[in-house]
Structures are given as C-alpha cells and as structure tokens.
C-alpha positions, 0 to 999 in steps of 0.5 A: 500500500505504501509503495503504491502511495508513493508511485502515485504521488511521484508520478502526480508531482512529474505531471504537475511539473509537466504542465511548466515544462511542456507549455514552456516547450510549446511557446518557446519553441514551436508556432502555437500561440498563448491563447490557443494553448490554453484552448486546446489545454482546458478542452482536452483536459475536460474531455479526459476527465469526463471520460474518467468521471463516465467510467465510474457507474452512477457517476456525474460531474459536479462543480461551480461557475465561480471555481470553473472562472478560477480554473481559466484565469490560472490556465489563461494567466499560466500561458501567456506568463511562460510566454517569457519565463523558463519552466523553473522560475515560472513553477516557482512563482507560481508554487510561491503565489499558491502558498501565500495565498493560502496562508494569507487566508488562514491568517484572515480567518483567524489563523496565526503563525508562530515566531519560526512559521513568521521566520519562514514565511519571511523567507519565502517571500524574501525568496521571491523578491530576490528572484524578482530584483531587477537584473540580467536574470530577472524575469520579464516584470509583466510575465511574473505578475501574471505568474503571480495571477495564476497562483492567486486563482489556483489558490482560490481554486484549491480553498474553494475545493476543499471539502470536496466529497468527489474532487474528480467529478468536481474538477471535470465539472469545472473544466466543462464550465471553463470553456464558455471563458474561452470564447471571448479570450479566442476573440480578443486575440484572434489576430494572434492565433496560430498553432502548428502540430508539435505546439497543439501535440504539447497543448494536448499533452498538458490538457489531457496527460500533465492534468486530466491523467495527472489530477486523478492519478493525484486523487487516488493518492490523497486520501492516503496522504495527511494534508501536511503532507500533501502540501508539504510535497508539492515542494518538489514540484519547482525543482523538478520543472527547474531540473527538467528545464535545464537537462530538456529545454536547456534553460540557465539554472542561474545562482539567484533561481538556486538562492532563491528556491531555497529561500521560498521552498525551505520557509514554506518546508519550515511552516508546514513542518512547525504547523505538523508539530503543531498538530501532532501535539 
C-alpha cells in the first residue's frame, strides 16, 4: 500500500511539473500561440476527465461557475506568463503565489503563525523578491505578475475545493464550465492565433496527460496522504520543472533561481513542518 502511495504521488508531482515544462516547450519553441494553448489545454483536459468521471457507474460531474472562472484565469494567466519565463522560475512563482495565498487566508480567518512559521514565511517571500530584483536574470516584470495571477486563482481554486466529497467529478465539472471563458479570450486575440502540430501535440499533452491523467492519478493518492503532507510535497514540484528545464529545454539554472528556491521552498518546508508539530501535539 505504501509503495503504491508513493508511485502515485511521484508520478502526480512529474505531471504537475509537466504542465511548466511542456507549455514552456510549446511557446518557446514551436508556432502555437498563448491563447490557443490554453484552448486546446482546458478542452482536452475536460474531455479526459469526463471520460474518467463516465467510467465510474452512477457517476456525474459536479462543480461551480465561480471555481470553473478560477480554473481559466490560472490556465489563461499560466500561458501567456511562460510566454517569457523558463519552466523553473515560472513553477516557482507560481508554487510561491499558491502558498501565500493560502496562508494569507488562514491568517484572515483567524489563523496565526508562530515566531519560526513568521521566520519562514519571511523567507519565502524574501525568496521571491530576490528572484524578482531587477537584473540580467530577472524575469520579464509583466510575465511574473501574471505568474503571480495564476497562483492567486489556483489558490482560490484549491480553498474553494476543499471539502470536496468527489474532487474528480468536481474538477471535470469545472473544466466543462471553463470553456464558455474561452470564447471571448479566442476573440480578443484572434489576430494572434496560430498553432502548428508539435505546439497543439504539447497543448494536448498538458490538457489531457500533465492534468486530466495527472489530477486523478493525484486523487487516488490523497486520501492516503495527511494534508501536511500533501502540501508539504508539492515542494518538489519547482525543482523538478527547474531540473527538467535545464537537462530538456536547456534553460540557465542561474545562482539567484538556486538562492532563491531555497529561500521560498525551505520557509514554506519550515511552516508546514512547525504547523505538523503543531498538530501532532
């Protein structure tokens, strides 16, 4: 049992680092366009994960329009933010903004930090900043506030599923509710549509393996996991983007990306560990 739990979860944290790697992939190196990556994402995605939510008997999807727009403002803001980010920078914006956002919500419901999870905390965000400081390897300003974006509205998303009694058939349903969101985005870019086969074969990896396949193969293995536990290992997820991007995509593993993914990924690590201890006692 504990074998297949830890297979489950390496494969569902490789998915996730997947989705930064293979949009990267896409809108560095072939002709597809942001907006078409994000249309061919959230439709093939919707599709596998209907057909995953069929197979179960009596099965149905679920899910709500206002998590489905958090579902598209991540997806959208995640394209076009690695228009001009490296897969490692950008998961590790994104793993930041996520975390923040939750924390900044417990702490508006009442939640406080102790003086070691305040100390972590402060690094964190001390890590992001020295990430972002104006330099030779800083990223693009506009593409790391949309980064930012999409972690705020994966966050949003992730506190509004929480409780969930069937997440599979609720994140089908939010990938259905998100295609209306769609039309308008295609529009409003149309001048700049364009795709060849390899950008939509990327697309339709990332939509319908990296995160219809990759989010079930990741509900099979939560129920197995205490909830610091699965917070606490999706810290591996930029530092595998940022591994993966420097052996595939040959992308600069510079000293301030390795400075500051230590800050941001050990105050997160120091949070969740005292808040674990917190809760055993």
């Amino acid at each position: 049992m504990m074998l297949r739990v830890v297979l489950l979860t390496g494969l569902a944290m490789l998915a996730f680092a997947g989705n930064s790697l293979l949009c990267r992939a896409a809108l560095s190196g072939t002709a597809i366009d942001a907006s078409s990556f994000t249309a061919l994402r959230l439709l093939s995605g919707a599709l596998v994960l209907s057909l995953l939510v069929g197979l179960r008997q009596g099965a149905r999807v679920g899910g709500d329009w206002y998590s489905a727009l958090a579902l598209f403002g991540y997806a959208a803001a995640f394209s076009f933010a690695y228009l001009q980010l490296d897969a490692g920078a950008g998961a590790l914006l994104l793993f930041g903004a996520v975390q923040a956002g939750m924390l900044g919500y417990g702490w508006w419901r009442g939640e406080r930090l102790s003086a070691l999870q305040q100390l972590g905390l402060a690094s964190a965000i001390g890590g992001l900043l020295l990430l972002l400081l104006p330099g030779a390897s800083a990223p693009a300003p506009g593409s790391a506030a949309l980064m930012l974006l999409a972690g705020a509205c994966w966050a949003i998303y992730s506190l509004r599923g929480r409780g969930n009694r069937d997440p599979l058939a609720a994140t089908a349903g939010n990938f259905l509710r998100s295609l209306p969101a769609l039309l308008p985005l295609l529009l409003i870019f149309h001048r700049e549509l364009n795709w060849d086969s390899l950008g939509a074969f990327y697309a339709l990896l990332s939509g319908a393996l990296a995160s219809g396949i990759g989010y079930a193969i990741w509900y099979a293995a939560l129920p197995q996991l205490r909830a610091l536990q699965a917070a606490s290992v999706q810290l591996s997820v930029p530092i595998i983007a940022a591994l993966a991007g420097s052996l595939l995509l040959g992308e600069a593993l510079t000293p301030r990306l390795l400075l500051a993914s230590l800050a941001v990924l050990g105050g997160i690590a120091l949070v969740l560990r005292v808040k674990a201890r917190g809760t055993a006692a």
